[in-house]
C-alpha positions as a Markdown table, in Angstrom:
| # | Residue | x | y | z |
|---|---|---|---|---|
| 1 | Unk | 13.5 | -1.3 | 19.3 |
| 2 | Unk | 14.9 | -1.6 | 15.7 |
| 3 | Unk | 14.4 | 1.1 | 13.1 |
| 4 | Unk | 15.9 | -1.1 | 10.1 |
| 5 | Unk | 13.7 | -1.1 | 7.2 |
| 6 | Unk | 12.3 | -4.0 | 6.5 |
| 7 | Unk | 12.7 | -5.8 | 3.5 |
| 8 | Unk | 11.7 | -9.3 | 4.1 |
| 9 | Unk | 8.2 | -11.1 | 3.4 |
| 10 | Unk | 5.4 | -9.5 | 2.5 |
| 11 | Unk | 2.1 | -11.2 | 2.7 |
| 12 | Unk | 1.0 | -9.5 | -0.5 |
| 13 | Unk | 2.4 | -7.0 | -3.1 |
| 14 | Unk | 2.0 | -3.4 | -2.7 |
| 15 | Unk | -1.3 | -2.1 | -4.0 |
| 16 | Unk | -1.9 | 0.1 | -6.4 |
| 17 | Unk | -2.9 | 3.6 | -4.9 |
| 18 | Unk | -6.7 | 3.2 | -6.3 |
| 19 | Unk | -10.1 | 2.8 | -3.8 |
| 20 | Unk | -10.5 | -0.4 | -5.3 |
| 21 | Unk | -6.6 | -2.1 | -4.9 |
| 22 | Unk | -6.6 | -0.7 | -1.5 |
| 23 | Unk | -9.9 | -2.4 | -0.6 |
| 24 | Unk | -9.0 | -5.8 | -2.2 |
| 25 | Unk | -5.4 | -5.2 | -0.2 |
| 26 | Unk | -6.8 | -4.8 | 3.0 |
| 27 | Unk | -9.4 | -7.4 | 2.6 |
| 28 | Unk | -6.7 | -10.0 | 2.3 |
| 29 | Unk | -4.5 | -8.8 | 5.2 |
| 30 | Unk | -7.1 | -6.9 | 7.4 |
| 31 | Unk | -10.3 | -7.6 | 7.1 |
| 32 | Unk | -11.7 | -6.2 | 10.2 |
| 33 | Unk | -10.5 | -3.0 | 9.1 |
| 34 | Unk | -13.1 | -3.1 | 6.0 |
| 35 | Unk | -16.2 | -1.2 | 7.5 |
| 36 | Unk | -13.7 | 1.7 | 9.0 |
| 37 | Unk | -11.8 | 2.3 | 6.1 |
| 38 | Unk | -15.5 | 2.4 | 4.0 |
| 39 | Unk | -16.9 | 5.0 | 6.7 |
| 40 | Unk | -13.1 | 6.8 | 6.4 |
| 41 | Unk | -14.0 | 6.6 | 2.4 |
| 42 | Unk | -17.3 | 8.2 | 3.2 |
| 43 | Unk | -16.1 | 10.9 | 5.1 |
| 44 | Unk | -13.1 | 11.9 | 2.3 |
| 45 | Unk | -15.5 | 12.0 | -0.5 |
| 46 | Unk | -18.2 | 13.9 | 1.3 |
| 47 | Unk | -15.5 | 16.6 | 2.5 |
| 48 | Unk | -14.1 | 16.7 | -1.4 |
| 49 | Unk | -17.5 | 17.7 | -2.0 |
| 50 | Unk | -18.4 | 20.2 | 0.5 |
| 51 | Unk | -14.4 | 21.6 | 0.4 |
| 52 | Unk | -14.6 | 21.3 | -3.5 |
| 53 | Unk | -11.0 | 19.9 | -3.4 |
| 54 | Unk | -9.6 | 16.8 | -3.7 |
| 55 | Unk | -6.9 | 16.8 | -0.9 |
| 56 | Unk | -9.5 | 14.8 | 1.2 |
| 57 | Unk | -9.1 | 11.8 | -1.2 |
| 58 | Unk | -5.7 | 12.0 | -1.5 |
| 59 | Unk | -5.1 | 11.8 | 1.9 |
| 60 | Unk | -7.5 | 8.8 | 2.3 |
| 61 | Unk | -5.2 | 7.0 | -0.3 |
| 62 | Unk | -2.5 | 7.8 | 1.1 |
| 63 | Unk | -3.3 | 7.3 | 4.7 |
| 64 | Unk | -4.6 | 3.6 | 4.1 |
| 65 | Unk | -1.4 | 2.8 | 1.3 |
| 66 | Unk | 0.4 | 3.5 | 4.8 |
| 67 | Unk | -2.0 | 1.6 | 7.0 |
| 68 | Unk | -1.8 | -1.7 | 4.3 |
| 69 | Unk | 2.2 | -1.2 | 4.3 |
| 70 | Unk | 2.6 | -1.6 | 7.7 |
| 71 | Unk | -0.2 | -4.9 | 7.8 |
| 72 | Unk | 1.4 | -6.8 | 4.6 |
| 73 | Unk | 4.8 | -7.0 | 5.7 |
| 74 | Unk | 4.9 | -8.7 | 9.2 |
| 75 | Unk | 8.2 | -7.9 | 10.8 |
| 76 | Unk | 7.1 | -3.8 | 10.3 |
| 77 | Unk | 3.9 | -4.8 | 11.7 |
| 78 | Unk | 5.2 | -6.4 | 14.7 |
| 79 | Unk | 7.2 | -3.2 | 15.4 |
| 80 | Unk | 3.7 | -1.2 | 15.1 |
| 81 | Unk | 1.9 | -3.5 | 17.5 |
| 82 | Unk | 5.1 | -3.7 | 20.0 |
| 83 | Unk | 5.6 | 0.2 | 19.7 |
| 84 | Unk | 1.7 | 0.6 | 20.5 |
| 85 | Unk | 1.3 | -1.8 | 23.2 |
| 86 | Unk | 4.2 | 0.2 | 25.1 |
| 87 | Unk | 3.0 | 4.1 | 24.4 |
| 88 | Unk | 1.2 | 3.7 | 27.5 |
| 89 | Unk | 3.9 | 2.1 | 30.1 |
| 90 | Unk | 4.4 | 3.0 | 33.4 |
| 91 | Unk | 7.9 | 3.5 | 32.6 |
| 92 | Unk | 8.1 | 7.1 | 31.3 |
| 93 | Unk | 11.0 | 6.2 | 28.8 |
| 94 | Unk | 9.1 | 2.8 | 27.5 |
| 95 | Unk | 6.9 | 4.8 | 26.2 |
| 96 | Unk | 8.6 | 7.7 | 24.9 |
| 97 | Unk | 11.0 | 4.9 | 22.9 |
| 98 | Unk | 7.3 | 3.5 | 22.0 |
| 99 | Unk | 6.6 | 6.7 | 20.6 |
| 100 | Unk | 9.7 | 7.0 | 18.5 |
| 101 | Unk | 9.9 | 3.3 | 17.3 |
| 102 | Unk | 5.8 | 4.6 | 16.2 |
| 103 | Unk | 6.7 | 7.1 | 14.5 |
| 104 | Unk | 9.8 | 5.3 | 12.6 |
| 105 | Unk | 7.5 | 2.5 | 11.5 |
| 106 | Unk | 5.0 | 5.2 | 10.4 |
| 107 | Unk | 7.9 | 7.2 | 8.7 |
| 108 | Unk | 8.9 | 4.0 | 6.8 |
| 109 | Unk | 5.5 | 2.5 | 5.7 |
| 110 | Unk | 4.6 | 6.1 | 4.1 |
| 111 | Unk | 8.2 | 6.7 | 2.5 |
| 112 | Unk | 7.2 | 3.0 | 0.9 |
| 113 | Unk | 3.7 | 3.9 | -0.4 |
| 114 | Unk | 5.6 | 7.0 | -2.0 |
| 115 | Unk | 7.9 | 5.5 | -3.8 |
C-alpha cells in the first residue's frame, strides 16, 4: 500500500474551516454523511457549553476538514476504503499493513486541513 501524498484531482476545493464550508463540502462529496456530522455538531457545541471551552468545536472542525480531505480527493480515498476493508483480514499482517496504510492516509488528510 502506497503512502505517497496525493496530489492529483480533487472533486472540489478544500473548504474553508467554518460549520457552514464544511457542510456545503460534504454535501457535494458525501452526502450520506450529512445527518452524522449535524448530530457530531450537536454534540461539540453542547459539550463547549457544559465544558465552557471551545476545544470541543475545534475538534469538530478539524475532525470533519480531515474526514472531507480524505472524500474530495479520490485516489487518498481509495487508500482509506482499501486500508479499512483489510483491518479485519484473516491474515494477521493484512491487517496490521491496513492499520498503518490507515493511519498514513489519516496522518496526510489532517497535515492537509492544517496547512
Amino acid at each position: 500500500m502506497s503512502t505517497q501524498a496525493d496530489h492529483g484531482h480533487e472533486l472540489i476545493p478544500r473548504p474553508q474551516q467554518t460549520p457552514d464550508s464544511l457542510h456545503a463540502a460534504l454535501a457535494a462529496v458525501d452526502p450520506a454523511r450529512l445527518e452524522e456530522m449535524q448530530a457530531s455538531k450537536d454534540d461539540a457545541f453542547a459539550k463547549a457549553v457544559e465544558w465552557q471551552s471551545l476545544s470541543p468545536v475545534q475538534s469538530w472542525v478539524l475532525t470533519w476538514a480531515r474526514d472531507i480531505e480524505i472524500a474530495r480527493r479520490p485516489r487518498l480515498s481509495a487508500r482509506y476504503a482499501r486500508a479499512k476493508g483489510n483491518l479485519e483480514h484473516e491474515d494477521p499482517a493484512i491487517a496490521q499493513e491496513a492499520l498503518r496504510e490507515l493511519s498514513a492516509v489519516l496522518d496526510e488528510a489532517m497535515k492537509a486541513v492544517r496547512e
